[in-house]
N, C-alpha and C positions, 0 to 999 in steps of 0.2 A: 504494500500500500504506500502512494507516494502520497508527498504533502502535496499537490495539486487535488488530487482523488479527496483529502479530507474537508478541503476549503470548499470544492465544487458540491459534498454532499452534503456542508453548510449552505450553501448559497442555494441548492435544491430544496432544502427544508425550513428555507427562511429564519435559517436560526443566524447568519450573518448579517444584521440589521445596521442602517444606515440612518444619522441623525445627530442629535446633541446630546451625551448620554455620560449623565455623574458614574464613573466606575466604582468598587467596591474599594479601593482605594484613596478615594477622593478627586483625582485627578479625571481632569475631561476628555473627552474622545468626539470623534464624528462617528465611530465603527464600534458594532456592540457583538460580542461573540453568546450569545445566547444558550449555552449546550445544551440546558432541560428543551429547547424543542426538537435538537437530532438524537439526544437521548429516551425520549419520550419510545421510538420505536429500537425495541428491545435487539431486533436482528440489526442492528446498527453498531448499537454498544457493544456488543458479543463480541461484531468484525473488528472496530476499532480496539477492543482491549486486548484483544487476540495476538492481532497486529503487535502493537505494543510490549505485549507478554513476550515477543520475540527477542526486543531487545533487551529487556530487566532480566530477564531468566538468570544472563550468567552472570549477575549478582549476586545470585545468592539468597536473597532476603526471605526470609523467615513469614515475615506479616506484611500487608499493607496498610499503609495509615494515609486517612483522607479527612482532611475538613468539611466540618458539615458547613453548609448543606451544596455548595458547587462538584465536589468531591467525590460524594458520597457513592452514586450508581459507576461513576470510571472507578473508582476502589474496590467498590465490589466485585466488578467483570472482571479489575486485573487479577485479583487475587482468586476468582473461580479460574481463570483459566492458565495461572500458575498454582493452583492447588494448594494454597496458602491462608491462613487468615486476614479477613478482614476488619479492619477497626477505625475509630472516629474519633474526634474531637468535638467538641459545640462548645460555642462562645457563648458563657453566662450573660443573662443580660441587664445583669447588675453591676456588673465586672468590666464587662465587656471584655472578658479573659478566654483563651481559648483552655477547654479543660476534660481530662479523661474520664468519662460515666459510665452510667450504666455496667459497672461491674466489670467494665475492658480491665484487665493487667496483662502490663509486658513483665519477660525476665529483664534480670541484668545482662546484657549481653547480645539479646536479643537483635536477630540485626533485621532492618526495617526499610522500605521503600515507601518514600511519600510521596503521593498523588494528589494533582488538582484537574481542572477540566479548563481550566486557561491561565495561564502562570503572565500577567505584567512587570509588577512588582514583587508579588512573592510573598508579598505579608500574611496572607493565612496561612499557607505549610508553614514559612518560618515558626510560626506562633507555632502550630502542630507538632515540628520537627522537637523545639524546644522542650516540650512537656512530655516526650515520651525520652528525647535525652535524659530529663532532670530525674528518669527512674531507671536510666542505667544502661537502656537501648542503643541500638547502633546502626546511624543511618547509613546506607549504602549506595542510594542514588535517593534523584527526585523525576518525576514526572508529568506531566500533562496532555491535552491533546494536541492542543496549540499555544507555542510558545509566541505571543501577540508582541515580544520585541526583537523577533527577526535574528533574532539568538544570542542575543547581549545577556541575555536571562543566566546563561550557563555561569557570567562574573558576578551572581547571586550567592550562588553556594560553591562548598569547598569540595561535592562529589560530582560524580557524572548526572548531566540533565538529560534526561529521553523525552520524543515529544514523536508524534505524529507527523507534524507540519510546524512552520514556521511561517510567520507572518507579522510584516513589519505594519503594526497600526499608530498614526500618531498620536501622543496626551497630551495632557500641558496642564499646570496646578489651574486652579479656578481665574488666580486673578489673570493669567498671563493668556486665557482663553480665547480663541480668536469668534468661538459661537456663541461665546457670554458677548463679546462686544458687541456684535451684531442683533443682541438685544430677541435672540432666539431662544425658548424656552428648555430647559434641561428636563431629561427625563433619569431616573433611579431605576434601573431593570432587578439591580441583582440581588442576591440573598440579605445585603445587609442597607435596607431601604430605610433611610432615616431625613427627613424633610423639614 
């Protein structure tokens, strides 16, 4: 599966959406990569995590670890189809912390592959990666489907990034906005919508 094949069967399922769009980072965009609508049908995520389970294999990893809720369905496919567990994080919303529940425990030692469904900045896995270090884990790569900075992403972390595709989309913080000046309305798509 080439990164062309993954962006075309965004752009078939209208999940690469065009517009003025706050990202889950803060930072503004024209291009919104949407994955709950190509993940929505399930022989989709199977291919793509499949795909992907090709390159993570010879890592190694033990589990996979996903932030809710962008995460969540690519973490689970990858680790069904490396035969591994799956696990989570969710951001308290008092805290606004990302944190391990629902009864998940890693070993000490354990080594771990973190998955997201669009990597910009990186701020949720980092959060992710961090809380399952602080219990002794050992992360071995990171992932995505689409790395959205055209592979700058990889000078994020200190292991190997895997990704489906690569695609250079532009940001820019709020005030330095060229859609906020033009006085065009911003929309909030993603998991962490706050207005």
């Amino acid at each position: 599966m080439d990164s062309a094949e993954v962006i075309k069967t965004y752009e078939d399922t209208h999940a690469l959406l065009k517009g003025h769009f706050r990202l889950s980072s803060g930072r503004h965009s024209d291009r919104y990569l949407q994955s709950a609508l190509v993940l929505q049908y399930p022989w989709i995520a199977e291919k793509f995590c499949a795909a992907l389970a090709e390159q993570v294999r010879p890592l190694g990893a033990q589990l996979v670890l996903s932030p809710a809720m962008g995460g969540l369905f690519v973490g689970h496919e990858l680790a069904r189809a490396l035969k591994v567990r799956s696990i989570f994080t969710e951001r308290n919303k008092e805290t606004d912390a990302m944190e391990l529940r629902r009864g998940f425990t890693v070993e000490k030692g354990e080594k771990f592959f973190a998955i997201e469904d669009i990597i910009t900045t990186g701020k949720s896995v980092k959060e992710s990666i961090k809380v399952l270090e602080s219990l002794g884990a050992q992360l071995v790569g990171v992932g995505c489907l689409i790395d959205r900075t055209g592979g700058e992403a990889q000078k994020l972390f200190s292991v190997p990034l895997k990704s489906l595709a690569s695609l250079k989309v532009e940001s820019w913080e709020e005030q330095e906005c060229p859609l906020c000046k033009q006085g065009l309305p911003v929309i909030k798509p993603g998991s962490r919508a706050k207005f």
